[in-house]
SERO-4910 file (N, C-alpha, C, O; in steps of 0.05 Angstrom, whole numbers):
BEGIN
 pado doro    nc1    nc2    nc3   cac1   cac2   cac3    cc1    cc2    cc3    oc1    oc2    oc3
  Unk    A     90    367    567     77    346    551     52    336    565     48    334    589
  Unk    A     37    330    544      8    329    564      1    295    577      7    274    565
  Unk    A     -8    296    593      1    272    618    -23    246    606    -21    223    614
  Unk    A    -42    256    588    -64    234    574    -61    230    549    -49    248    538
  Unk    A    -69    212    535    -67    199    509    -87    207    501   -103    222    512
  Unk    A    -88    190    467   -104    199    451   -135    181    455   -155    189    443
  Unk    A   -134    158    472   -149    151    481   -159    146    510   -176    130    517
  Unk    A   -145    163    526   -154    182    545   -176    208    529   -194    215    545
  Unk    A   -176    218    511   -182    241    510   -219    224    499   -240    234    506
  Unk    A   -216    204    485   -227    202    464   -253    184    494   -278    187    495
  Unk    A   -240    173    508   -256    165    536   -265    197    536   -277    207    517
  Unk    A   -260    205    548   -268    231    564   -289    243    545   -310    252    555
  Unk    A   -284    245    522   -307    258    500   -330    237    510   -343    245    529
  Unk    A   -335    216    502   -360    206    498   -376    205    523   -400    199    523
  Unk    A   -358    211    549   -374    219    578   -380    238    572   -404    241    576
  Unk    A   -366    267    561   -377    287    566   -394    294    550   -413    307    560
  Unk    A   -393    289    520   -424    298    502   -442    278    515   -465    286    519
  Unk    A   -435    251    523   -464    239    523   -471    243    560   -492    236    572
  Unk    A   -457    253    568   -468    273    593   -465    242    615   -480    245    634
  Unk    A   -451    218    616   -462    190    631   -457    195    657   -436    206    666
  Unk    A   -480    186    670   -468    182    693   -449    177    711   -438    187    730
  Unk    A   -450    152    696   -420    133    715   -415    118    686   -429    116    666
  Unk    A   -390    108    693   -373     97    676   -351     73    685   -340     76    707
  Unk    A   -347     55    674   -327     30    682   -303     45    700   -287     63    694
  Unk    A   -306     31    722   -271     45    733   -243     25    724   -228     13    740
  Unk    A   -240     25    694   -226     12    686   -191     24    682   -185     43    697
  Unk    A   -179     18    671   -140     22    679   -146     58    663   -133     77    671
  Unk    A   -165     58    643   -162     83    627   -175    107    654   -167    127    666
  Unk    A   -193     94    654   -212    121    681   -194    120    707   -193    141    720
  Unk    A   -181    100    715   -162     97    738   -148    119    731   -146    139    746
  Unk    A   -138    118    706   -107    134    710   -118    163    711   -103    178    722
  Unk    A   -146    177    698   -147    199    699   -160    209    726   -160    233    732
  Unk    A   -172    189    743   -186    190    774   -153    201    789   -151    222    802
  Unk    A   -125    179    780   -103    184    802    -92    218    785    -80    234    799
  Unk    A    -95    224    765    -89    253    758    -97    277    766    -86    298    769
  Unk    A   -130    265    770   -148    300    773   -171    299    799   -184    318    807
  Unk    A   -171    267    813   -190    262    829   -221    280    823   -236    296    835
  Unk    A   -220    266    799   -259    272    790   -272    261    789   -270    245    770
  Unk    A   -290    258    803   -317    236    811   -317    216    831   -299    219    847
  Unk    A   -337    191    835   -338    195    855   -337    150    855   -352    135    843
  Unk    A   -321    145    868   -321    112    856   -348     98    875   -358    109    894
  Unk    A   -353     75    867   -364     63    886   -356     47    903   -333     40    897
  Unk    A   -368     33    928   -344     15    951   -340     -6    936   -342    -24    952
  Unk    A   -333    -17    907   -326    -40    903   -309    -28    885   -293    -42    873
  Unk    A   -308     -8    883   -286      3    860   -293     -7    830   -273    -13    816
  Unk    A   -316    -10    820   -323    -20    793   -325      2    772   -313      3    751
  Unk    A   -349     25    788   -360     49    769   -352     72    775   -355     72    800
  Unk    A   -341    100    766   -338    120    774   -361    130    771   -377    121    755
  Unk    A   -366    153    789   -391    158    776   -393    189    774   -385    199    795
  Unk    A   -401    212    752   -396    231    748   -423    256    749   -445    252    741
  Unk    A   -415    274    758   -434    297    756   -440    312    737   -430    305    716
  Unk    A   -455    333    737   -462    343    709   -435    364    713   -424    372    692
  Unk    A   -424    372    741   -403    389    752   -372    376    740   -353    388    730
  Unk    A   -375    344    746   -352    337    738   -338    333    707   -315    329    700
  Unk    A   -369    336    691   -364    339    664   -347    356    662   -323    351    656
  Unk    A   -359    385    666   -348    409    661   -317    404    665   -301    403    647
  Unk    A   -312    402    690   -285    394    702   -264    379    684   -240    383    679
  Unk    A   -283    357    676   -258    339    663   -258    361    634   -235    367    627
  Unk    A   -280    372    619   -270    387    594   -247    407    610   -225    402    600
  Unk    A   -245    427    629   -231    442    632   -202    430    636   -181    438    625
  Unk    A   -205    406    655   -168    400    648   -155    388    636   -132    382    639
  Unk    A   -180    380    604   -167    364    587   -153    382    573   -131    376    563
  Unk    A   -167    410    571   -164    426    553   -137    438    570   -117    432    557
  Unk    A   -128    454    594   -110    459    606    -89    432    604    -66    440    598
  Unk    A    -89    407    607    -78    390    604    -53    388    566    -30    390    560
  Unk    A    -80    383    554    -73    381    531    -73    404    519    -51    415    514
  Unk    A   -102    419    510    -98    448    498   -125    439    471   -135    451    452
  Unk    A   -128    415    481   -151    406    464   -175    405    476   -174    393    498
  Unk    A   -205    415    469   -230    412    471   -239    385    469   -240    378    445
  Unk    A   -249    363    490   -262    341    480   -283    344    473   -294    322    471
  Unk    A   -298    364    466   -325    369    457   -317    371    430   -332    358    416
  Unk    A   -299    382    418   -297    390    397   -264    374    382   -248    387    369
  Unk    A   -262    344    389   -244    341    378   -236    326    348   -251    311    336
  Unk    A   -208    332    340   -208    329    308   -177    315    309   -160    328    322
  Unk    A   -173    298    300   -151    277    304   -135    279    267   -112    276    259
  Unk    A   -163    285    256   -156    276    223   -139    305    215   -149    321    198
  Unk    A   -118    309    226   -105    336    217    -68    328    219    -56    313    234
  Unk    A    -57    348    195    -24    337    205    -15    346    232    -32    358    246
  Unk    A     18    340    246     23    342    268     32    362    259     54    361    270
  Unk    A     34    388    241     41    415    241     14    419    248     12    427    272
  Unk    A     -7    416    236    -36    426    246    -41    422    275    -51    438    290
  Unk    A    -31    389    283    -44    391    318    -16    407    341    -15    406    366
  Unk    A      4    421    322     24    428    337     12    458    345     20    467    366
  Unk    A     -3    471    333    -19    501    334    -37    496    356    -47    516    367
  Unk    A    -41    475    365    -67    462    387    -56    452    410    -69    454    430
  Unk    A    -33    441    412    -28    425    439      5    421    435     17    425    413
  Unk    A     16    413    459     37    406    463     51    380    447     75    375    442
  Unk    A     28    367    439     40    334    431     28    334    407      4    327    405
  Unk    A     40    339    389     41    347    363     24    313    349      5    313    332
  Unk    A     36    289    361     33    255    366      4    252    368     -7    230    363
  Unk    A     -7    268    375    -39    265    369    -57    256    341    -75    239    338
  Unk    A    -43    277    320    -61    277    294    -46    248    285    -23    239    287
  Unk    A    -67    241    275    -76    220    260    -58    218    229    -44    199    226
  Unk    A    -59    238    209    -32    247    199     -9    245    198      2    267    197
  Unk    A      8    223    199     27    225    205     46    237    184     34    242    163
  Unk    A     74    244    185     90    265    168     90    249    138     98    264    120
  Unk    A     85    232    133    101    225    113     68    221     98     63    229     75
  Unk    A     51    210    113     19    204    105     15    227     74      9    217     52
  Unk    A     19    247     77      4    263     57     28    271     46     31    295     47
  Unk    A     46    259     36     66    259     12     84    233      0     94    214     12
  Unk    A     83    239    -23     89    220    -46    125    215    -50    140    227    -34
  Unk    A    132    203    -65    158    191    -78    151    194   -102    130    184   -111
  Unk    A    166    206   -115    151    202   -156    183    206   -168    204    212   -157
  Unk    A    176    202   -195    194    205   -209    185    218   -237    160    219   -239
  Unk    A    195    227   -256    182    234   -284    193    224   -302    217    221   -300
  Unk    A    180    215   -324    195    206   -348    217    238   -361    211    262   -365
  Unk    A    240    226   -363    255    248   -377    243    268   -389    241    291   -380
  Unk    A    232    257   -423    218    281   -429    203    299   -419    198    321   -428
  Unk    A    192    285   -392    170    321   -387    180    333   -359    165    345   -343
  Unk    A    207    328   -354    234    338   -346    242    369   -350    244    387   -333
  Unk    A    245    370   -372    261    384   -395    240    405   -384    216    401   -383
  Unk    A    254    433   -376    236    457   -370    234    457   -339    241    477   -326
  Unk    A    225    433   -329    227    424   -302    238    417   -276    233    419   -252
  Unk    A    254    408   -290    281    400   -277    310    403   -284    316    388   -303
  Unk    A    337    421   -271    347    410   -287    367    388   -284    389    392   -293
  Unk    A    362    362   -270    379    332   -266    350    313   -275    328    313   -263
  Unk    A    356    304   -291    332    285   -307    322    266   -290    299    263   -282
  Unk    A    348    252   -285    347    220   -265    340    231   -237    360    229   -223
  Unk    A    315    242   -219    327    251   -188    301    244   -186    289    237   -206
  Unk    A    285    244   -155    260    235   -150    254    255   -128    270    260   -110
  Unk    A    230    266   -130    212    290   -116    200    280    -89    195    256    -89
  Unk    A    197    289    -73    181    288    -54    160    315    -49    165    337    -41
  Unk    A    132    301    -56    112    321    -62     84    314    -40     73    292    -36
  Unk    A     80    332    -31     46    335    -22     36    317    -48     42    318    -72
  Unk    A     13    297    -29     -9    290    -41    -20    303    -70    -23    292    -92
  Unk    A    -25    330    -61    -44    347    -75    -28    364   -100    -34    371   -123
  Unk    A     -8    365    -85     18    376   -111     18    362   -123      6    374   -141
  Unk    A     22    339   -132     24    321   -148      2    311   -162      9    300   -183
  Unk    A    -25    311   -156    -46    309   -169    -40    333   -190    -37    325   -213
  Unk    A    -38    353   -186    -47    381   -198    -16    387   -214    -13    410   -221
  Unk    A      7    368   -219     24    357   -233     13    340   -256     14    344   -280
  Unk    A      1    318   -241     -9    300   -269    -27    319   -290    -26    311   -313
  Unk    A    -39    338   -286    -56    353   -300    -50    372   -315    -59    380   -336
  Unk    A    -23    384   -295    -12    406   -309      5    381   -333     -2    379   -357
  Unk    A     18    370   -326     40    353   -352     23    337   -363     34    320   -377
  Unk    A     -4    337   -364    -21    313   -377    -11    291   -379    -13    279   -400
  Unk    A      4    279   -353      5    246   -348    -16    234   -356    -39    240   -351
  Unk    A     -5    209   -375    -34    189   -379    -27    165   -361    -45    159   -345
  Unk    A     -5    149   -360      3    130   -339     17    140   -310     31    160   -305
  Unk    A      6    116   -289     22    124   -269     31     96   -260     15     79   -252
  Unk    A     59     92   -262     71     66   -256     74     68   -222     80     90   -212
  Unk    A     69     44   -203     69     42   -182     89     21   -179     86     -3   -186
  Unk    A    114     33   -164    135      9   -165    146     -3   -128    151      8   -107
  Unk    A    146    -23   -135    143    -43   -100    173    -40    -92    177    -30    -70
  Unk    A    190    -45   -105    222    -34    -84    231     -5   -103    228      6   -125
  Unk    A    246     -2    -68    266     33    -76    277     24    -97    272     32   -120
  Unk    A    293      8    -90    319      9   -119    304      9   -141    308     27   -157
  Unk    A    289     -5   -145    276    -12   -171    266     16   -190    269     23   -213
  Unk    A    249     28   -163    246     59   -168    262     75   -175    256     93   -191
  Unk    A    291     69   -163    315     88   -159    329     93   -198    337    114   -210
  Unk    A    325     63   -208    334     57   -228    306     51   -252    311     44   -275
  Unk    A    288     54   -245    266     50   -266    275     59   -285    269     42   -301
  Unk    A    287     75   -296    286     81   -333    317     68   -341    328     81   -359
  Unk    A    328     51   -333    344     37   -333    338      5   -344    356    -11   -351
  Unk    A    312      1   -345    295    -25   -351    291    -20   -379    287      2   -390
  Unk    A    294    -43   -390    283    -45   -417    253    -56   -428    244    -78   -427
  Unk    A    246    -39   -435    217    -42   -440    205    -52   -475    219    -50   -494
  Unk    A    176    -61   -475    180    -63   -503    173    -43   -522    177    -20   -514
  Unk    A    166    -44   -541    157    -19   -555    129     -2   -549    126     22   -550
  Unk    A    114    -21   -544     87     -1   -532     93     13   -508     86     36   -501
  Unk    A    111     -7   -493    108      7   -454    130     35   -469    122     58   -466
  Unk    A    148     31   -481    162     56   -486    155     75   -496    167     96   -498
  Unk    A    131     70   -506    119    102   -512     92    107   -489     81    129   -488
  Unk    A     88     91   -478     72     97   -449     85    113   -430     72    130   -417
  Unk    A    110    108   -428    129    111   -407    143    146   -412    157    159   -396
  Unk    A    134    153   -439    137    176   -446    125    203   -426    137    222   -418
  Unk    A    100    196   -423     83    210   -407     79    203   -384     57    210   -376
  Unk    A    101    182   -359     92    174   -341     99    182   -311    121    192   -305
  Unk    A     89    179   -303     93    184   -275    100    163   -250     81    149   -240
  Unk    A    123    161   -242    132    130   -228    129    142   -201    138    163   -191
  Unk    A    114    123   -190    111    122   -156    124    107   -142    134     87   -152
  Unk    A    126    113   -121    142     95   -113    124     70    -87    126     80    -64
  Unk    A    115     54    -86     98     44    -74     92     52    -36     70     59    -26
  Unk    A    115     48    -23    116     61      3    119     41     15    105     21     13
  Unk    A    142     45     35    143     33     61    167     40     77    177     61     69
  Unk    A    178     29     99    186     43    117    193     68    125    183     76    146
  Unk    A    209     83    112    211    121    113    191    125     97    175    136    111
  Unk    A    181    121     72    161    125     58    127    114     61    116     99     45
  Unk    A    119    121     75     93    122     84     70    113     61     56    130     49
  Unk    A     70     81     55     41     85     33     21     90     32      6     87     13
  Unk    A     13    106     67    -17    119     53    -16    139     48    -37    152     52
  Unk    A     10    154     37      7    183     21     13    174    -13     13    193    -29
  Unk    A     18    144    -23      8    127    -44    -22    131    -55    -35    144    -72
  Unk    A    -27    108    -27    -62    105    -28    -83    138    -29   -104    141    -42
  Unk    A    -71    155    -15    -81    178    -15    -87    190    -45   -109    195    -53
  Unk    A    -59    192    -60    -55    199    -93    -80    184   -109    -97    194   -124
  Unk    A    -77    156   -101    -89    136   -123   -116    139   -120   -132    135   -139
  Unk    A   -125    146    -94   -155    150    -88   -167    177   -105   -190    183   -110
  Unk    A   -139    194   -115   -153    223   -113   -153    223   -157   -168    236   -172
  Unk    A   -134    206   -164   -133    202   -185   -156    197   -207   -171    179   -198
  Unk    A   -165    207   -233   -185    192   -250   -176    170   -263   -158    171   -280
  Unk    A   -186    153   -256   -169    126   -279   -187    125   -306   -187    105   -320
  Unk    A   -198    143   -310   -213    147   -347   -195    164   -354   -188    159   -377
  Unk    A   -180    188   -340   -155    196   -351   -134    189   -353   -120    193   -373
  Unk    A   -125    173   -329    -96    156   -322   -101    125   -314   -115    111   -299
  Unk    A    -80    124   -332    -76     94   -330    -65     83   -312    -41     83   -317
  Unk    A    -70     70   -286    -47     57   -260    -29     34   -273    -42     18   -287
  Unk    A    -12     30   -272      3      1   -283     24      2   -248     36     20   -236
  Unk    A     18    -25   -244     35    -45   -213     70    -58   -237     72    -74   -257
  Unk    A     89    -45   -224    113    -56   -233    119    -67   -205    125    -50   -189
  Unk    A    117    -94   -197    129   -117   -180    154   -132   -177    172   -122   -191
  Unk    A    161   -153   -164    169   -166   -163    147   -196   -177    123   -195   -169
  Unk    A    154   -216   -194    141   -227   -204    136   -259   -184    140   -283   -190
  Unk    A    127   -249   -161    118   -272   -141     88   -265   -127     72   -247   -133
  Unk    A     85   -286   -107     65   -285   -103     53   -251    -88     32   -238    -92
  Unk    A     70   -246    -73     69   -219    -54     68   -192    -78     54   -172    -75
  Unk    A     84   -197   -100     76   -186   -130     57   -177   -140     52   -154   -144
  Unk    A     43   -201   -144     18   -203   -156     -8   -190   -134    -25   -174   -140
  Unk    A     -5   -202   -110    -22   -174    -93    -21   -154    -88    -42   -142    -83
  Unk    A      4   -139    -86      6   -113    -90     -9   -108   -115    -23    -88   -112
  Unk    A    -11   -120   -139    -10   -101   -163    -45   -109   -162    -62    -92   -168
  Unk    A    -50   -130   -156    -86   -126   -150    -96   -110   -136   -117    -99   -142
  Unk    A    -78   -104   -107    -93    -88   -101   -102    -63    -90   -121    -52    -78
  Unk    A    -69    -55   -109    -72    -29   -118   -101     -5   -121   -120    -19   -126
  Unk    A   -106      9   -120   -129     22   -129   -130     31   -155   -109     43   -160
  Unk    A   -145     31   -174   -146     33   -199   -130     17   -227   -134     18   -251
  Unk    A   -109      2   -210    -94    -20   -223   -104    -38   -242   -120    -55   -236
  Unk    A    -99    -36   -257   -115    -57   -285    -89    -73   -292    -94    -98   -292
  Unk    A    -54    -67   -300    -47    -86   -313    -21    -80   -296    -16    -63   -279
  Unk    A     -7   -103   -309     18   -101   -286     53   -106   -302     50   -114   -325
  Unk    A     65   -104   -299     97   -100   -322     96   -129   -312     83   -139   -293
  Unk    A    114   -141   -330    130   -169   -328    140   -175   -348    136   -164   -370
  Unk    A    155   -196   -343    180   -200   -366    167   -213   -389    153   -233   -386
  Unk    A    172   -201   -410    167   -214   -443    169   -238   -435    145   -243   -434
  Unk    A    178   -255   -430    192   -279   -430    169   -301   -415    171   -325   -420
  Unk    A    152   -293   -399    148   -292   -376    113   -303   -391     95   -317   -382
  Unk    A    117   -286   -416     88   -277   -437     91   -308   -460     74   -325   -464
  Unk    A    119   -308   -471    127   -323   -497    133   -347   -489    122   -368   -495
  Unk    A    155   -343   -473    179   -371   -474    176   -373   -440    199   -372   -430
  Unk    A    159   -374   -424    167   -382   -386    192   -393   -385    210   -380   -375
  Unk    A    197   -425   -400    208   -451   -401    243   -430   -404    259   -433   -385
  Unk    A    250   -415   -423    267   -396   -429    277   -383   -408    301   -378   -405
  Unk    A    252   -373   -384    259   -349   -373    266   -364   -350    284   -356   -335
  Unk    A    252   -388   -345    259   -406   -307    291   -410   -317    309   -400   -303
  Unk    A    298   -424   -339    318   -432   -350    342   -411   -341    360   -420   -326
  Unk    A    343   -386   -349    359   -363   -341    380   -368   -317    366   -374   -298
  Unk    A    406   -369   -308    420   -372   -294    406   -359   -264    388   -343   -268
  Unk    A    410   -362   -246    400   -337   -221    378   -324   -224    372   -308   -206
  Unk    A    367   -328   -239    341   -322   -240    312   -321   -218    298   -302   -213
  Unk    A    312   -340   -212    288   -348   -192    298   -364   -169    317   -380   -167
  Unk    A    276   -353   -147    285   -360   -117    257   -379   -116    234   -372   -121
  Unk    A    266   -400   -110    238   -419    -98    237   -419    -73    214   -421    -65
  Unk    A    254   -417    -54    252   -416    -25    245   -382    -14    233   -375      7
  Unk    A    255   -368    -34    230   -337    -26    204   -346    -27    190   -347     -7
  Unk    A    193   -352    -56    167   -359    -61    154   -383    -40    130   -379    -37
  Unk    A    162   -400    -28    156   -413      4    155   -402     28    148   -415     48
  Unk    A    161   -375     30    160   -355     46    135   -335     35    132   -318     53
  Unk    A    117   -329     16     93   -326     12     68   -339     11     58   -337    -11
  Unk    A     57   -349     25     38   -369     35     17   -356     38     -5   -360     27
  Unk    A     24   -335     58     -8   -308     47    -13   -296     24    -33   -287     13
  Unk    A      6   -297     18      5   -275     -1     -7   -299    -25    -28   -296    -37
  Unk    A      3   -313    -28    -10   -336    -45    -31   -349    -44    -34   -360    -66
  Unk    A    -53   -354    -25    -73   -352     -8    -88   -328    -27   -104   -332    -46
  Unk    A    -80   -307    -18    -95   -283    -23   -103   -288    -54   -126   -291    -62
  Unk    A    -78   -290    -73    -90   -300    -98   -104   -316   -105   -121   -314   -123
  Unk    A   -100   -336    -90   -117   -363    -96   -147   -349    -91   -163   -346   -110
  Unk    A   -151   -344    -75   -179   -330    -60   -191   -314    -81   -212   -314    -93
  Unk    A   -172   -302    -82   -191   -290   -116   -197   -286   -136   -211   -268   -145
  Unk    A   -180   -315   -150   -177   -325   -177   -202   -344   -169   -222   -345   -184
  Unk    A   -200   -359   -147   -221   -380   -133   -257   -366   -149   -275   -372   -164
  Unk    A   -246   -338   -126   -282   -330   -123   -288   -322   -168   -308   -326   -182
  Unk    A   -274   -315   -171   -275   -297   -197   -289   -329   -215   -310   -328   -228
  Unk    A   -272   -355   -212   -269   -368   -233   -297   -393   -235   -315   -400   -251
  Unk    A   -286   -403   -204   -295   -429   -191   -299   -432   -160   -284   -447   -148
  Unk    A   -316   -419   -146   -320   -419   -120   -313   -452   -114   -325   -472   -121
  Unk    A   -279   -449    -92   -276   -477    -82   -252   -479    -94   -233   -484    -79
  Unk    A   -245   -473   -135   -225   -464   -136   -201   -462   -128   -202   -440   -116
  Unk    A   -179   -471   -127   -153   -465   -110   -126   -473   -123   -117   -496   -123
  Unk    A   -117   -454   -133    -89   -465   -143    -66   -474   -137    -51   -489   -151
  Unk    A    -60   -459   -106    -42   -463    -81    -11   -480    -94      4   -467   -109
  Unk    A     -7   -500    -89     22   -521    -89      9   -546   -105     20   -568   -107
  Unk    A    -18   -540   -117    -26   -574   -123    -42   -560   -135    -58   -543   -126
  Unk    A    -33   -572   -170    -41   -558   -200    -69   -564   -201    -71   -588   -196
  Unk    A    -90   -553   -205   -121   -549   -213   -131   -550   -231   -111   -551   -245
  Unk    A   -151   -550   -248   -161   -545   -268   -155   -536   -291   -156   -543   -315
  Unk    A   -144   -510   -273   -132   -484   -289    -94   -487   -296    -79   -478   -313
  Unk    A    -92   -500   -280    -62   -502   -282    -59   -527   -307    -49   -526   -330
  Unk    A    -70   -546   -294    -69   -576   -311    -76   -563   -345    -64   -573   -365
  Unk    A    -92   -544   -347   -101   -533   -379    -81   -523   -393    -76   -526   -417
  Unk    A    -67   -510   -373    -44   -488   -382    -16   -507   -388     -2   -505   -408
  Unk    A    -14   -523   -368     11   -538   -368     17   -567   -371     34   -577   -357
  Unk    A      3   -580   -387      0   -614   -393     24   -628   -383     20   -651   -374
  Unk    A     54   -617   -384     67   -624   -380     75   -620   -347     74   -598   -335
  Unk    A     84   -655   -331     81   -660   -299    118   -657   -296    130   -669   -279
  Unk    A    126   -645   -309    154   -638   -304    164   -617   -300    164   -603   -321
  Unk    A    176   -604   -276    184   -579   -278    206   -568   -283    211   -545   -277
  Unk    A    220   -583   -294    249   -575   -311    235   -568   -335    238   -544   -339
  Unk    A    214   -583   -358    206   -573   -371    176   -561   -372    155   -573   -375
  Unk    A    178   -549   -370    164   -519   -359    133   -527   -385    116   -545   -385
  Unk    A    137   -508   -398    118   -527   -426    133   -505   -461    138   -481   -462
  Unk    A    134   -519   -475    141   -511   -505    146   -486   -513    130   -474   -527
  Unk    A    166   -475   -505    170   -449   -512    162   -439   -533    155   -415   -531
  Unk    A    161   -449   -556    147   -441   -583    119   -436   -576    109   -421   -593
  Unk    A    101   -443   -553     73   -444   -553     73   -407   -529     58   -388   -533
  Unk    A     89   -408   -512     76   -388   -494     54   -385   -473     35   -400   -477
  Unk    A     53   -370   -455     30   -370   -449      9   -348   -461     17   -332   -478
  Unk    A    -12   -347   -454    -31   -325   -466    -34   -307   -445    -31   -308   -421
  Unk    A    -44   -287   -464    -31   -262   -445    -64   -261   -431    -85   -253   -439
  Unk    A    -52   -277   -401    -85   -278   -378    -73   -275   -362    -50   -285   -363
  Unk    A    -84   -259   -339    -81   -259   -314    -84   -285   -298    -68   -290   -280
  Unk    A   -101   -299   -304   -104   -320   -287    -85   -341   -296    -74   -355   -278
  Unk    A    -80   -345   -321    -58   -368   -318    -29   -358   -326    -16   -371   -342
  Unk    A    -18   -335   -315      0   -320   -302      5   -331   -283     24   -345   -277
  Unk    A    -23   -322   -267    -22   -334   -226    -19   -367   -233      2   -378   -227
  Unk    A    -36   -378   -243    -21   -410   -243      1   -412   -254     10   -431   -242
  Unk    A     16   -405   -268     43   -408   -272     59   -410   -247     72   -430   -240
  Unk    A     58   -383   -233     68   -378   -218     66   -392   -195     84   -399   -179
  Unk    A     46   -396   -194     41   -421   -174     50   -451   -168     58   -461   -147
  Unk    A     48   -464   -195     59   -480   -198     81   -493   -201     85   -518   -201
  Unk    A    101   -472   -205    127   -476   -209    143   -451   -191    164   -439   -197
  Unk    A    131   -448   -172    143   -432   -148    160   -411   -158    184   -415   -152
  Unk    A    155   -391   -170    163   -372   -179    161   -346   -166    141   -332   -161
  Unk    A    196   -341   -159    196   -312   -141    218   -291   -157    240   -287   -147
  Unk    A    206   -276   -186    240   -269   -191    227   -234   -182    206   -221   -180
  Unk    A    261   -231   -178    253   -196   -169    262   -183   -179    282   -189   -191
  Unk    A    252   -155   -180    259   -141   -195    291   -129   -212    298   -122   -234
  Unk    A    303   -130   -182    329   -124   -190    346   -144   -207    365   -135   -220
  Unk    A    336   -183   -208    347   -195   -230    329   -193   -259    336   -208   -278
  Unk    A    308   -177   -262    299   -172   -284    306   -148   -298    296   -144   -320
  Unk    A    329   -121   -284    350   -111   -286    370   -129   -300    371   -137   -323
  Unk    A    386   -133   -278    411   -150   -280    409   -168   -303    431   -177   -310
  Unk    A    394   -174   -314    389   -198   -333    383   -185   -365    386   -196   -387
  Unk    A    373   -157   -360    372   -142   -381    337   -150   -399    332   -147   -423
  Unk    A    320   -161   -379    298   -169   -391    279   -150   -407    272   -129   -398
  Unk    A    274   -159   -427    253   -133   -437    221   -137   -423    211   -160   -420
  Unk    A    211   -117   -416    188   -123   -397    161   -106   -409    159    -82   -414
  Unk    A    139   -130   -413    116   -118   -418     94   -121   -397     94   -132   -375
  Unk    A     68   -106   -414     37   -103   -404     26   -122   -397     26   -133   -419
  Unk    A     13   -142   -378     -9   -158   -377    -29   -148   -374    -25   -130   -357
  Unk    A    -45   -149   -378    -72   -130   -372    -86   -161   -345    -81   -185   -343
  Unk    A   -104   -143   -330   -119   -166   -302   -139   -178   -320   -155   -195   -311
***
């Protein structure tokens, strides 16, 4: 295993293309001075200082060392790629999971494809692009927990999302074993004049940023209820966690920030109703929510004040459990 890092190596490049003389004798140049004794320090021990001889030198035992060229090095490759190059596979930048996805398919475009309907793929980046094209996916749902993923066609949807959902492609957002920048990778490589992104969340504040800021994301799933009757849906037994939603403070922040810049520079909807809230919600009681017969209108922005104002964290799995029918908001 090779005895320098990846920023050992990446020191050593910029002495040797830019040819420097001397260089800081700092803990990084220390440790490769006590490895290969190359160059030459000064009596205060500050600068090493290098030859045009010692260049050469340090390329030769980086490369004997590692098996990598610092003249010529490339980090942006998987660790099967930097495993063909060096001992420490831990180099590339790549990591295993980086350039592959979690997906799922809507049943129908199954059929020929699969044969267990309900199961979830693990695909290259690039396989899966050249999937949406081959199956002419028009949506691609991006969903924030496993389970949620695990069980997506298990949700009740309304009549438009169910014929969306016909042709869709469910992601799974990424995190711990699942790596989201082989997500972000997909979504970057995607056309959104062909495909539609839709963010399926949890309906809190950490929710609502994921689904902003998503790449190509325009609208996001949430409960009918949520659209018509709020006052109906807070009402719901187990429904909503207000002490989760006090545990989002950035993430709520983050909204405020850019409902702020979008609306009213200064703007802020935070814990203490605004403009925008006070419009939406006349009523200073939060048992009653406001007139279920009235609804809210289908806006993004007084969504986020809703949510804000009445500390709203429900998740996905009680909008399961609860059997909610769930629609489109568009941002």
């Amino acid at each position: 295993m090779a005895s320098i890092s990846k920023h050992h190596l990446q020191m050593l490049a910029r002495a040797a293309k830019q040819r420097l003389p001397r260089v800081p004798f700092n803990a990084g140049w220390q440790h490769v001075y006590r490895l290969w004794q190359i160059g030459e320090t000064d009596g205060a021990q500050k600068q090493l200082y290098l030859s045009v001889n010692d260049h050469q030198l340090l390329r030769q035992m980086a490369q004997i060392d590692t098996g990598l060229d610092i003249l010529a090095l490339d980090f942006d490759v998987t660790r099967q790629q930097m495993s063909q190059q060096s001992a420490n596979e831990k180099y590339a930048n790549i990591a295993p999971e980086a350039d592959y996805l979690l997906l799922k398919l809507a049943p129908p475009l199954c059929q020929g494809l699969l044969a267990e309907h309900d199961c979830a793929l693990r695909l290259k980046v690039d396989r899966a692009v050249n999937l949406c094209e081959q199956l002419a996916i028009n949506c691609i749902m991006v969903v924030e927990n496993l389970d949620s993923f695990d069980n997506v066609f298990q949700y009740q949807f309304d009549q438009s999302m169910t014929k969306l959902m016909e042709r869709c492609m469910v992601v799974y957002r990424g995190s711990h074993h699942y790596s989201p920048a082989g997500r972000k990778h997909f979504l970057g490589l995607i056309d959104p004049a062909k495909v539609q992104v839709i963010a399926f969340t949890d309906l809190d504040p950490a929710g609502l940023m994921i689904a902003h800021s998503l790449d190509h994301c325009q609208h996001l799933v949430v409960p009918q209820l949520a659209l018509s009757a709020p006052a109906t849906l807070l009402a719901l037994p187990q429904i909503n966690s207000a002490t989760d939603f006090y545990k989002q403070q950035r993430q709520l922040a983050y909204i405020n920030e850019t409902i702020a810049a979008k609306n009213n520079p200064g703007e802020c909807l935070g814990l203490q109703p605004s403009p925008l809230v006070n419009r939406l919600m006349p009523s200073s009681s939060t048992s009653d929510v406001i007139d279920g017969s009235k609804g809210l209108a289908v806006d993004w922005d007084q969504l986020v004040a809703w949510v804000a104002r009445y500390h709203v964290s429900i998740k996905q799995q009680h909008m399961l459990a609860k059997k909610l029918i769930l629609s489109l908001l568009r941002f």
